[in-house]
C-alpha positions as CSV (number, residue, x, y, z in Angstrom):
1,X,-44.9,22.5,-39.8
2,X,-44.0,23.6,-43.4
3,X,-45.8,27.1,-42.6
4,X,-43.4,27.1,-39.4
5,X,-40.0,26.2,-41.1
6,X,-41.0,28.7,-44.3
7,X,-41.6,31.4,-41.6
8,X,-38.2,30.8,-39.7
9,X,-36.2,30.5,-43.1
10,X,-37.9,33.7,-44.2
11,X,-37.0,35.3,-40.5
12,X,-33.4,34.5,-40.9
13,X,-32.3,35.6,-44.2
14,X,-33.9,39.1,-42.7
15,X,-32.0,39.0,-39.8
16,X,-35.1,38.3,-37.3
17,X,-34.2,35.7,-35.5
18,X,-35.6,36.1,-32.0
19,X,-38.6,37.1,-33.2
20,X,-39.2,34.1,-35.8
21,X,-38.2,31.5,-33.3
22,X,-40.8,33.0,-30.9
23,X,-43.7,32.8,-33.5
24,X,-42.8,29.6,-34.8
25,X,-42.8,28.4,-30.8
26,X,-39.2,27.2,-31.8
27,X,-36.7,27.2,-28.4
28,X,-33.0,27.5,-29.1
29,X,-32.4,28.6,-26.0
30,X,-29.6,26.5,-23.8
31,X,-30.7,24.7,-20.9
32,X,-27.9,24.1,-18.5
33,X,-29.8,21.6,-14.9
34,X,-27.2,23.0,-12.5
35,X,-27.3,19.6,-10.6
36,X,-25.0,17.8,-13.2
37,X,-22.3,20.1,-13.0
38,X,-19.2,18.5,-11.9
39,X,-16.9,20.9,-12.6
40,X,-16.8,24.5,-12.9
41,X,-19.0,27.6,-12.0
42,X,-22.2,27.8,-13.9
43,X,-22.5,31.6,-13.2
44,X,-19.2,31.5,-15.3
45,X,-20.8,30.0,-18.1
46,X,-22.0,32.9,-21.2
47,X,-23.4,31.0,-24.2
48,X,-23.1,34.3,-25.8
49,X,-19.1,34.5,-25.5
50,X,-18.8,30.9,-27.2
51,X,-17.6,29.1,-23.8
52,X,-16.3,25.9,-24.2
53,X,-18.1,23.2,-22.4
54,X,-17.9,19.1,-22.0
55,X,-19.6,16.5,-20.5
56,X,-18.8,13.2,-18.6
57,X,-20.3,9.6,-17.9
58,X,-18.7,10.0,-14.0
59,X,-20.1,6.3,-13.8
60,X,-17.9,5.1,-16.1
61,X,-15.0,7.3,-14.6
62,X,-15.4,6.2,-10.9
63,X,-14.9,2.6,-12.5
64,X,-11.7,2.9,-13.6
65,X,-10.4,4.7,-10.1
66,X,-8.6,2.0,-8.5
67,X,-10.3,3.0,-4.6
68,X,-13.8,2.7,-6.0
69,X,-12.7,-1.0,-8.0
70,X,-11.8,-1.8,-4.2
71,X,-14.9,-1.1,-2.9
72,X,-17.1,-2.9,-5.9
73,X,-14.3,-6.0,-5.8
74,X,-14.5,-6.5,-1.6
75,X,-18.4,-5.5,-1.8
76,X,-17.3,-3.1,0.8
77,X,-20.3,-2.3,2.7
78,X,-21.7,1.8,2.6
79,X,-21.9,3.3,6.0
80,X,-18.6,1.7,7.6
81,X,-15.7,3.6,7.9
82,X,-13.8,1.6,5.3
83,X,-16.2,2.5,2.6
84,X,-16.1,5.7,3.5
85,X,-12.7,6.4,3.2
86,X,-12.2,4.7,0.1
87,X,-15.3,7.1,-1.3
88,X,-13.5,10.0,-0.5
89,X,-10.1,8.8,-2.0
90,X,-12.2,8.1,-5.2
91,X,-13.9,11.5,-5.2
92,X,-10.6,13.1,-4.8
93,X,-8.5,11.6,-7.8
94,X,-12.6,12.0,-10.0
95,X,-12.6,15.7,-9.1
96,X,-8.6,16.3,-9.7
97,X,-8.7,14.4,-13.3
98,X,-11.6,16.9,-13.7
99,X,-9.8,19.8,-13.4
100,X,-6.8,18.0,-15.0
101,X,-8.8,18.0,-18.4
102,X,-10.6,21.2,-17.8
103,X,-7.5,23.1,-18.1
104,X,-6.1,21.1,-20.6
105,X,-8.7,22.0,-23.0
106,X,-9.8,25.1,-21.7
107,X,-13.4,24.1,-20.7
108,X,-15.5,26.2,-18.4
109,X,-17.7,23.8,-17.0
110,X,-18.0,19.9,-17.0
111,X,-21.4,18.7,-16.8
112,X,-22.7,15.0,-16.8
113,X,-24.2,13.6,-20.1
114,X,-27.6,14.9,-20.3
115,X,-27.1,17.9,-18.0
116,X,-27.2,20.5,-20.9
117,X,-29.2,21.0,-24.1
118,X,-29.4,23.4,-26.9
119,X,-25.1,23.8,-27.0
120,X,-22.3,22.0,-28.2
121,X,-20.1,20.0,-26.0
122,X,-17.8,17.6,-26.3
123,X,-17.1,14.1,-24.9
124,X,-14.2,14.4,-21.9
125,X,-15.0,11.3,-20.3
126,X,-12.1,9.1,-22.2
127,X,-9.5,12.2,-21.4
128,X,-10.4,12.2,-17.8
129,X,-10.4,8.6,-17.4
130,X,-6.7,8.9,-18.3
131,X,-6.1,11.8,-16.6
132,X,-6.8,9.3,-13.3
């Protein structure tokens, strides 16, 4: 390990990183799982131009959107046409508070907690809750 750290120091105050996080089987390489995005394009997404992304607990979100409260609160059933309905009202006002506080603070994508590694992000879900 201290051979490994003493070889990456030594790599960067010469300027080679790539090649000293390779030998020193370091990865600081982002890893975006395109399943938790929830908003935005990955393909949009360039690490390299300093893009600005967030993340989201959408469970804790979809409790504070009243249509979904009326489906936990009336233990409406999934499958009947009530549930349903109230589903896609709940999914509607998630994914416009979404967009609300992407464009507010000029994120590219929005991606559940977990759903990206090796980047910084910031914490939206508190902004998007009262974007609802």
């Amino acid at each position: 390990m201290k051979t490994a750290l003493l070889l990456l120091l030594t790599a960067f105050s010469a300027g080679y990183t790539d090649e000293a996080t390779a030998s020193a089987g370091v990865d600081f390489s982002v890893q975006l799982d395109h399943s938790k995005v929830r908003h935005g394009n990955p393909g949009d997404f360039d690490p390299e131009k300093g893009h600005r992304v967030s993340t989201v607990r959408s469970k804790e979100v979809y409790k504070a959107i009243p249509a979904y409260q009326t489906i936990v609160k009336e233990k409406v059933q999934q499958g009947t046409a009530r549930y349903t309905k109230l589903m896609k009202e709940a999914t509607r006002n998630f994914r416009k508070a979404l967009k609300v506080a992407a464009r507010q603070g000029s994120f590219v994508l929005i991606v559940e907690e977990g759903g990206i590694t090796g980047y910084s992000t910031t914490d939206l879900t508190a902004e998007i809750i009262q974007a609802l």
